[in-house]
MIRONU-449211 format. One line per 8 residues: number of its first residue (from 0); for each residue x, y, z of N, C-alpha, C. Coordinates in steps of 0.05 Angstrom, whole numbers, m for minus. Example, Ala and Ser with C-alpha at 12.3 -4.5 7.8 and 13.67 -1.06 7.14 Angstrom:
# MIRONU-449211
0 = 264,m114,156,246,m90,156,264,m66,156 ~ 257,m45,142,273,m21,143,258,1,157
END
This chain:
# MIRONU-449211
0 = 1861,1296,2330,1864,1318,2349,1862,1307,2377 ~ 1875,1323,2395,1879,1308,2420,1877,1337,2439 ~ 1873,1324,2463,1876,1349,2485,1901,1341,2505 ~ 1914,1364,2509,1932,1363,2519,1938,1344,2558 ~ 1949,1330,2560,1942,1309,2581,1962,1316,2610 ~ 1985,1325,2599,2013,1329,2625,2012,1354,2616 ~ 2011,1374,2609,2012,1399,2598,1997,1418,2617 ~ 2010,1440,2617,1997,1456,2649,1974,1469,2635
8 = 1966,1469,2601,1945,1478,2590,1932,1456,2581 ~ 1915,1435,2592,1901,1416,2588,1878,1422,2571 ~ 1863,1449,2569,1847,1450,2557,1851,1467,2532 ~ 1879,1465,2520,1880,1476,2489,1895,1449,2478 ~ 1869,1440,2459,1880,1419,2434,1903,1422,2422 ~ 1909,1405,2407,1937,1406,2398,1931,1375,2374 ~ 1956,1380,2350,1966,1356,2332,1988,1349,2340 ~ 1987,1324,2337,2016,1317,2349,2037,1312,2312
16 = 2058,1320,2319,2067,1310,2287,2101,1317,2306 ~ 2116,1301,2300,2143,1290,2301,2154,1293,2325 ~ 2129,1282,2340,2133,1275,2368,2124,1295,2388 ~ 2121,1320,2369,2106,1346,2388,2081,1352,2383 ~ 2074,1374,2408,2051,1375,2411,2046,1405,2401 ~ 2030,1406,2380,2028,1428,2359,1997,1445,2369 ~ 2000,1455,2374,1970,1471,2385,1955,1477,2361 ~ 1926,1472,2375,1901,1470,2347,1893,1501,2356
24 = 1912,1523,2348,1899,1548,2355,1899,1562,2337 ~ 1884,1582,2322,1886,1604,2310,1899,1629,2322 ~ 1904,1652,2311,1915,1670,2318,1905,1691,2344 ~ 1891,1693,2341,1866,1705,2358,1866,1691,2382 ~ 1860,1664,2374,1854,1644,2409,1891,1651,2416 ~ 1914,1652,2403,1929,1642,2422,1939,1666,2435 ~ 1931,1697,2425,1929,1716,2443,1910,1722,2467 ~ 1884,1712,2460,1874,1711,2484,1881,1687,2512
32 = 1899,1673,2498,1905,1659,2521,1920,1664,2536 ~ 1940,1685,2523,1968,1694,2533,1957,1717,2552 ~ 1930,1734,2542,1909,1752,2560,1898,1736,2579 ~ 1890,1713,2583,1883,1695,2606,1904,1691,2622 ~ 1918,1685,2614,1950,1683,2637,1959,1705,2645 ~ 1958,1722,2639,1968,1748,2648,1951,1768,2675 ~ 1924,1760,2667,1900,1762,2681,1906,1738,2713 ~ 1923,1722,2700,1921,1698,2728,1947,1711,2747
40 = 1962,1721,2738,1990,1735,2745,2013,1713,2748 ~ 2026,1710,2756,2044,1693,2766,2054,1674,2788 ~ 2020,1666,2799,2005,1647,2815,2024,1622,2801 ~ 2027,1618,2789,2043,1587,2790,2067,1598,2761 ~ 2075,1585,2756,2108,1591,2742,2101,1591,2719 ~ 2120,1612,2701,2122,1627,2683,2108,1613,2653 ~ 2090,1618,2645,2069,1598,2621,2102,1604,2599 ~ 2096,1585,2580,2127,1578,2560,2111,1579,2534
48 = 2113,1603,2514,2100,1597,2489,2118,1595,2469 ~ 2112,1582,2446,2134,1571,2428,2117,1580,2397 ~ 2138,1595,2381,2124,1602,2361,2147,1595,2336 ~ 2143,1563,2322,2157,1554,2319,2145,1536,2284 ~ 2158,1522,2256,2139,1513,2241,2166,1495,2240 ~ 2176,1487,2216,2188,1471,2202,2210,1460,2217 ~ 2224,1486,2224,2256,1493,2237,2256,1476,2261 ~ 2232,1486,2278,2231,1468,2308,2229,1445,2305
56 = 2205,1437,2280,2195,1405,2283,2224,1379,2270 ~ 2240,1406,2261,2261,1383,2243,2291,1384,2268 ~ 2281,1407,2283,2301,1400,2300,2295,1378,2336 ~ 2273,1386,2329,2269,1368,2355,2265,1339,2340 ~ 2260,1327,2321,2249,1309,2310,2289,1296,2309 ~ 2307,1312,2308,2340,1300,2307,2350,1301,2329 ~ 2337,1317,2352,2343,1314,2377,2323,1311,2390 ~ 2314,1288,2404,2303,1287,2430,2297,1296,2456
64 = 2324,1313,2464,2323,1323,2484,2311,1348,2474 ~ 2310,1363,2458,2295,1395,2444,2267,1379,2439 ~ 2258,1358,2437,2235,1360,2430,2218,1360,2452 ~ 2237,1344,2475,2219,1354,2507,2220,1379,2511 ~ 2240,1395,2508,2237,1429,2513,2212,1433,2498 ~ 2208,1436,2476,2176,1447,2462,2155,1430,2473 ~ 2156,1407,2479,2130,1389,2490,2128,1406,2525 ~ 2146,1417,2534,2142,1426,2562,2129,1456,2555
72 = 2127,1470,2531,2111,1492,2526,2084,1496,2531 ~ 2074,1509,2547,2039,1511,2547,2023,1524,2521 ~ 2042,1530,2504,2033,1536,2473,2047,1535,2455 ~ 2037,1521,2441,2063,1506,2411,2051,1521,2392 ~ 2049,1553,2379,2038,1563,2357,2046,1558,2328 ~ 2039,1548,2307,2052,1537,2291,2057,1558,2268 ~ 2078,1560,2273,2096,1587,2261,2103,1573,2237 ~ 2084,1584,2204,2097,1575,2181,2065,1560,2166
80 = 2078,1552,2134,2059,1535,2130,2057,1504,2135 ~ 2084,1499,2134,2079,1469,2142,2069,1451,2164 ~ 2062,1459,2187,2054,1448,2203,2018,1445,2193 ~ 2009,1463,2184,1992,1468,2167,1977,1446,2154 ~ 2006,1451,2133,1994,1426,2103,1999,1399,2126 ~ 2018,1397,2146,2015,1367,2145,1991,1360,2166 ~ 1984,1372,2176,1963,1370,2193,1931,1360,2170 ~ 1937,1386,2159,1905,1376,2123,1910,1350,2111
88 = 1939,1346,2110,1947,1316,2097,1931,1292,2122 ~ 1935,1296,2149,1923,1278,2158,1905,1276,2171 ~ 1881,1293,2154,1858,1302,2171,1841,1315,2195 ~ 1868,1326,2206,1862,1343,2238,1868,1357,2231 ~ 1860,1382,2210,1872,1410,2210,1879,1427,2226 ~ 1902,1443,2228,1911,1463,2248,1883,1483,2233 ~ 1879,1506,2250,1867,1528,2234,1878,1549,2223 ~ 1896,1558,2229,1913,1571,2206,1943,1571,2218
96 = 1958,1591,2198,1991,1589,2214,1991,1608,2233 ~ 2004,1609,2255,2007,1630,2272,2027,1651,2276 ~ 2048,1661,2259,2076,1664,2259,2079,1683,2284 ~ 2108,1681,2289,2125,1700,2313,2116,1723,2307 ~ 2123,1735,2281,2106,1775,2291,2088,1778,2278 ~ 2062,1754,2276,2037,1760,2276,2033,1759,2310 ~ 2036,1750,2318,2033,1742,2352,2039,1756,2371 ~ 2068,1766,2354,2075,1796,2375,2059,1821,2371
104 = 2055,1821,2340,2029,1849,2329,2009,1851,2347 ~ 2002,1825,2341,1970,1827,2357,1959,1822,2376 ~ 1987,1818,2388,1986,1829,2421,1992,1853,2433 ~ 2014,1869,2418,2010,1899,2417,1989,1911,2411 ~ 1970,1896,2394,1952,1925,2392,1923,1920,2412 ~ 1925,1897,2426,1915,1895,2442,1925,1906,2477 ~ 1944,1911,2469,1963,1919,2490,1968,1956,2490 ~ 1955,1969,2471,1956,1985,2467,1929,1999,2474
112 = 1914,1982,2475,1894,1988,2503,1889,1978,2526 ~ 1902,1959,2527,1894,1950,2559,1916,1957,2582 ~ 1941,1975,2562,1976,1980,2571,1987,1959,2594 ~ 1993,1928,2574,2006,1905,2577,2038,1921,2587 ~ 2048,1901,2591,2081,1914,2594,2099,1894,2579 ~ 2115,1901,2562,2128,1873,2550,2160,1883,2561 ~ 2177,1858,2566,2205,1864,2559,2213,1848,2534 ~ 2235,1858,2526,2251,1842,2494,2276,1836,2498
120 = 2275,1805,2499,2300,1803,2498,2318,1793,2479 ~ 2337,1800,2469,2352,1783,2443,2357,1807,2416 ~ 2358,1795,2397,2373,1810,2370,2394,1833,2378 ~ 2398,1845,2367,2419,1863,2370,2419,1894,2379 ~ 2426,1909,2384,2418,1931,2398,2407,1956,2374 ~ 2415,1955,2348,2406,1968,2337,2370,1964,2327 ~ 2375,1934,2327,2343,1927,2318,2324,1933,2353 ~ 2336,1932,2374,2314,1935,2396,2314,1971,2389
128 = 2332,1985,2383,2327,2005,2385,2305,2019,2360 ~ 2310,2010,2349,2287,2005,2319,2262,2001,2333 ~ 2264,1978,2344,2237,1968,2348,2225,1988,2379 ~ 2239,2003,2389,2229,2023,2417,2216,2043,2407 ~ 2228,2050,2375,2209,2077,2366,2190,2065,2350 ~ 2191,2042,2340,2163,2033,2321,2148,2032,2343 ~ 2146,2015,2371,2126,2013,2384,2114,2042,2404 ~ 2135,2061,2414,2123,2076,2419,2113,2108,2402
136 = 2113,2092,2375,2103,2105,2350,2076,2096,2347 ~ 2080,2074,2346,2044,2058,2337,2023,2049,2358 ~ 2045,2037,2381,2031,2032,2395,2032,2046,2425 ~ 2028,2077,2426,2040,2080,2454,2026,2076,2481 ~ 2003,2066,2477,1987,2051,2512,1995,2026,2509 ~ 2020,2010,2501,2046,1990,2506,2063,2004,2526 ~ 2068,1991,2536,2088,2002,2563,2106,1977,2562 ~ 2137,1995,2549,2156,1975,2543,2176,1978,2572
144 = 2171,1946,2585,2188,1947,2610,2223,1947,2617 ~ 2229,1936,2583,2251,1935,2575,2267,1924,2562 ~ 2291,1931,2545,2301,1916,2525,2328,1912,2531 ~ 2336,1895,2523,2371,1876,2528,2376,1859,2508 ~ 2392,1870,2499,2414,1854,2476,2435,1841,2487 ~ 2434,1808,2496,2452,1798,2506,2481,1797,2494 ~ 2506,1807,2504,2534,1793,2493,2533,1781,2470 ~ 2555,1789,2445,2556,1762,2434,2571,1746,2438
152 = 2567,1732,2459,2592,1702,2472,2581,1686,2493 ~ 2588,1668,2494,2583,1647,2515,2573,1659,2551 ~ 2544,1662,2543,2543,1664,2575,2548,1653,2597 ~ 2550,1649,2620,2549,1636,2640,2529,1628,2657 ~ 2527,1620,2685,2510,1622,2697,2501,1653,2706 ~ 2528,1662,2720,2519,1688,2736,2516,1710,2705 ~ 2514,1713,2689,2499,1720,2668,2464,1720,2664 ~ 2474,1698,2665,2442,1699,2656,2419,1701,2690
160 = 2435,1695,2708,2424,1705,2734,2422,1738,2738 ~ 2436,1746,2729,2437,1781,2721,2413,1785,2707 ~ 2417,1772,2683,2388,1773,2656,2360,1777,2673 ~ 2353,1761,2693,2336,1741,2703,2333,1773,2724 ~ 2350,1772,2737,2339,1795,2757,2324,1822,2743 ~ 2348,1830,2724,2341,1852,2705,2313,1848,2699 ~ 2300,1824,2682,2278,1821,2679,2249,1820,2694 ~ 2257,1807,2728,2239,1809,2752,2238,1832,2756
168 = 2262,1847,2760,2260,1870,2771,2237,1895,2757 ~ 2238,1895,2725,2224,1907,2699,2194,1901,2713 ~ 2186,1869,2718,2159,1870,2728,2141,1867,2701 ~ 2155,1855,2670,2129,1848,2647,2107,1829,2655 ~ 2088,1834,2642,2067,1819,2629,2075,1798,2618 ~ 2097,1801,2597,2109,1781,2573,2137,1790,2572 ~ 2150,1773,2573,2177,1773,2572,2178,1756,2533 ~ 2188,1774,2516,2187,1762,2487,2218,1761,2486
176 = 2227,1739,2473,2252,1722,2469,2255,1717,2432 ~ 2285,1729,2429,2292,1721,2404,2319,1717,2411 ~ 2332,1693,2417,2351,1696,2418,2361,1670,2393 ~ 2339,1663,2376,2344,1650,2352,2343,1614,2362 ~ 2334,1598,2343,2324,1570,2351,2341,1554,2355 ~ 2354,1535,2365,2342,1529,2393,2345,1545,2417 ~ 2367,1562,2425,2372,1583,2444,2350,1582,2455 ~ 2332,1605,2452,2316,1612,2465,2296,1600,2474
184 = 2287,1579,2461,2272,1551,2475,2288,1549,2499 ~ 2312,1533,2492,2333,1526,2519,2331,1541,2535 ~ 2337,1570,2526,2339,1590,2558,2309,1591,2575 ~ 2287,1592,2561,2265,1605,2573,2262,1568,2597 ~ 2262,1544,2577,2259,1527,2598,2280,1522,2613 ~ 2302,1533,2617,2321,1529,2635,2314,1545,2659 ~ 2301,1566,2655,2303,1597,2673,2274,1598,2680 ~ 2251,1585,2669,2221,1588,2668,2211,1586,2708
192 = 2225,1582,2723,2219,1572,2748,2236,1594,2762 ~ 2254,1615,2754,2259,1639,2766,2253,1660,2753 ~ 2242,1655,2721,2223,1681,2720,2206,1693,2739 ~ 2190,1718,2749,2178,1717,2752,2166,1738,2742 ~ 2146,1726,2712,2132,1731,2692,2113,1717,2687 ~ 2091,1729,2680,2057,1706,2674,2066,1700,2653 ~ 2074,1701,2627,2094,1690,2611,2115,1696,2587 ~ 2123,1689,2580,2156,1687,2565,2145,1670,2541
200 = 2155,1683,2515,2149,1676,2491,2173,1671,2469 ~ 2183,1654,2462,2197,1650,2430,2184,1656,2410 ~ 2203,1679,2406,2194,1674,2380,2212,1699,2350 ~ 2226,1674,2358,2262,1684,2333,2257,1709,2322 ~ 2252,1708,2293,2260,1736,2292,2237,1762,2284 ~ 2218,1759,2308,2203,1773,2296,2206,1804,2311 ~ 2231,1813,2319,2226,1837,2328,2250,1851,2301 ~ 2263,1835,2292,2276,1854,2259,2253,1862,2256
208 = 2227,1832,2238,2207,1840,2224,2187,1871,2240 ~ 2179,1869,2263,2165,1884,2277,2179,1913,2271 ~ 2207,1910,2285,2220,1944,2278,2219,1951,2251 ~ 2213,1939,2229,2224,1945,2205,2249,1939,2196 ~ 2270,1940,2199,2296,1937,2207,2298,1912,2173 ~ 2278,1887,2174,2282,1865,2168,2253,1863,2150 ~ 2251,1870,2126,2231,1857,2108,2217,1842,2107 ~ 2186,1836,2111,2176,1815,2108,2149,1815,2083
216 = 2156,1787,2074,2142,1776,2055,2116,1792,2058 ~ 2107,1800,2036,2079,1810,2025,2053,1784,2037 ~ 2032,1797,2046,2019,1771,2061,2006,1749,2043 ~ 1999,1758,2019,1994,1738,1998,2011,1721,1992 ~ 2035,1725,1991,2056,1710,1990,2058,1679,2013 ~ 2058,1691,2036,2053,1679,2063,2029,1657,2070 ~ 2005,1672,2056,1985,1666,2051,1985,1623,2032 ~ 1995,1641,2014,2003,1613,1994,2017,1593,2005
224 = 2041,1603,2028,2055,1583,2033,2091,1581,2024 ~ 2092,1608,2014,2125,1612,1997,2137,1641,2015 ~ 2129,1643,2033,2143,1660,2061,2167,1651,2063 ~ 2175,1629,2060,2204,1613,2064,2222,1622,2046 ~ 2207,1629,2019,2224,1629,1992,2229,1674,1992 ~ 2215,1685,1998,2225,1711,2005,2249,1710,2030 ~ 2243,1690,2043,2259,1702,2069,2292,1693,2062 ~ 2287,1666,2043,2312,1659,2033,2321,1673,2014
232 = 2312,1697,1991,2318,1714,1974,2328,1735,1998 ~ 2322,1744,2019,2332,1766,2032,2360,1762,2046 ~ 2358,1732,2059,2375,1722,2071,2385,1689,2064 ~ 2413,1696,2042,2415,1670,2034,2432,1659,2051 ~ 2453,1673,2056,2477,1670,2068,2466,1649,2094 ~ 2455,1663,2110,2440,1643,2130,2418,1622,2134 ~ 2407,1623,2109,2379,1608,2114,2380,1590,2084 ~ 2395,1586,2075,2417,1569,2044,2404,1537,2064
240 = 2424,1529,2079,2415,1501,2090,2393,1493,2101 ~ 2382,1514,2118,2361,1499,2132,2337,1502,2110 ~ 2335,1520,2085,2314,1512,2080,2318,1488,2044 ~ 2346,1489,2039,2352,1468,2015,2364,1452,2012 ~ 2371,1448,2051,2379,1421,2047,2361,1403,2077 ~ 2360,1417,2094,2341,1398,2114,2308,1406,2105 ~ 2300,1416,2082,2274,1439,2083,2264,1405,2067 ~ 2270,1401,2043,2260,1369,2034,2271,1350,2056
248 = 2283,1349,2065,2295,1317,2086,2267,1319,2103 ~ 2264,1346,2100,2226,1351,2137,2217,1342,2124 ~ 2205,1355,2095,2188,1338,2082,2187,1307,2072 ~ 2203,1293,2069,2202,1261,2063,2200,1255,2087 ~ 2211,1269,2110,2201,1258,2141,2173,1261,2148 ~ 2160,1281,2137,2134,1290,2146,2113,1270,2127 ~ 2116,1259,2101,2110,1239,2092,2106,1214,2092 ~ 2140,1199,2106,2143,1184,2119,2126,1167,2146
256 = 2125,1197,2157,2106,1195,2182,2081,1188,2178 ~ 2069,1201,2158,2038,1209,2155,2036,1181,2144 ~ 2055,1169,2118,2052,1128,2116,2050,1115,2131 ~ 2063,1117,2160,2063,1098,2189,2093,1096,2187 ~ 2112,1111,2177,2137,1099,2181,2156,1121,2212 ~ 2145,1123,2230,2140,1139,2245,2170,1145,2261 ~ 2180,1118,2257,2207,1113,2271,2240,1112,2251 ~ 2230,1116,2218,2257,1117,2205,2260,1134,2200
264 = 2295,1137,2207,2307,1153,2208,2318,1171,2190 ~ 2323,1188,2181,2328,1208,2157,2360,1210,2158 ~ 2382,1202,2141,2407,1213,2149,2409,1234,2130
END
């Protein structure tokens, strides 16, 4: 276990595993931290949280340049079980998994009394609209600042400078981002220095799960560690490769590593 050294959160631990810096947080600490920043306001530039497990570490671990985008995050939540098991494999345990709409939950219902303000940005317009009546169904002392379903096509600059105002102008607490992995990593650290938000969160697809819209695994299930294997029964069409054909290549990489073979390469 290590504490974070160039990181604008120096004092939240972290595992390091495939070159990133994995935060030693439970679920609970990493909402109250996101309640600490929000409390600080936007005194220095926009905090970057990443709620990310297998998918991130196998993609930054094949690209380099994505693995500095997540190492520039002030919270790496480790979304899934594997960051998990490989952390127990090498004796620095994470303390549990943290996933994207556990993180968004339980910040709503904390937000539902203290009336946080979130904007949402990403998925599609039927699921934000899903998700406007679940939250001002369950949670209504949430004060939703606003929701945008970006184009589906190639943005530009003066696009996403539009996005950016729309979003200052709203005035969130939390700006929450699904615009799916790596996207929305990219955008939040591309744009993190004209936010002006105490912070901006990834975290893919947990506003289907949140609206309802999108099924999620029974928590026993999740619990065990086979969350991956419901989400691929719901959605094969899309989630077929990343989890049966790069899902073992992570793992002999994540083994690899944990032997000392830290630097070979997986084709």
């Amino acid at each position: 276990m290590e504490n974070a050294g160039d990181c604008a959160s120096a004092n939240i631990p972290f595992v390091r595993m495939f070159g990133c810096r994995v935060s030693r947080v439970a679920l609970s600490q990493a909402v109250d931290t996101i309640e600490r920043w929000i409390g600080e306001g936007t005194r220095e530039r926009c905090k970057f949280v990443v709620a990310t497990g297998f998918h991130g570490l196998w993609e930054a671990d094949q690209d380099p340049a994505f693995r500095e985008v997540l190492n520039s995050a002030d919270l790496f939540c480790p979304d899934g079980i594997a960051p998990v098991w490989i952390s127990r494999m090498r004796g620095e345990p994470l303390p549990e998994r943290v996933p994207g709409p556990d993180l968004l939950i339980e910040f709503l219902r904390r937000a539902n009394r203290a009336g946080y303000r979130s904007f949402f940005l990403g998925d599609t317009e039927d699921t934000l609209a899903a998700l406007r009546c679940r939250l001002e169904s369950d949670y209504p002392g949430h004060r939703i600042a606003g929701l945008f379903s970006p184009p589906f096509r190639p943005r530009n600059e003066r696009d996403d400078l539009e996005i950016i105002e729309m979003i200052n102008q709203a005035r969130p607490d939390v700006l929450w981002v699904a615009l799916g992995l790596p996207k929305q990593e990219w955008w939040i650290h591309q744009h993190r220095e004209r936010l002006r938000v105490p912070v901006a969160a990834a975290v893919g697809a947990a506003f289907g799960f949140v609206s309802g819209r999108v099924r999620r695994a029974p928590q026993w299930l999740g619990r065990l560690g086979f969350e991956w294997s419901w989400r691929l029964a719901m959605e094969p069409r899309k989630l077929w490769r990343r989890d049966l054909i790069d899902g073992p290549r992570f793992l002999v990489r994540a083994l690899m590593e944990s032997a000392g073979f830290a630097n070979t390469a997986i084709e």
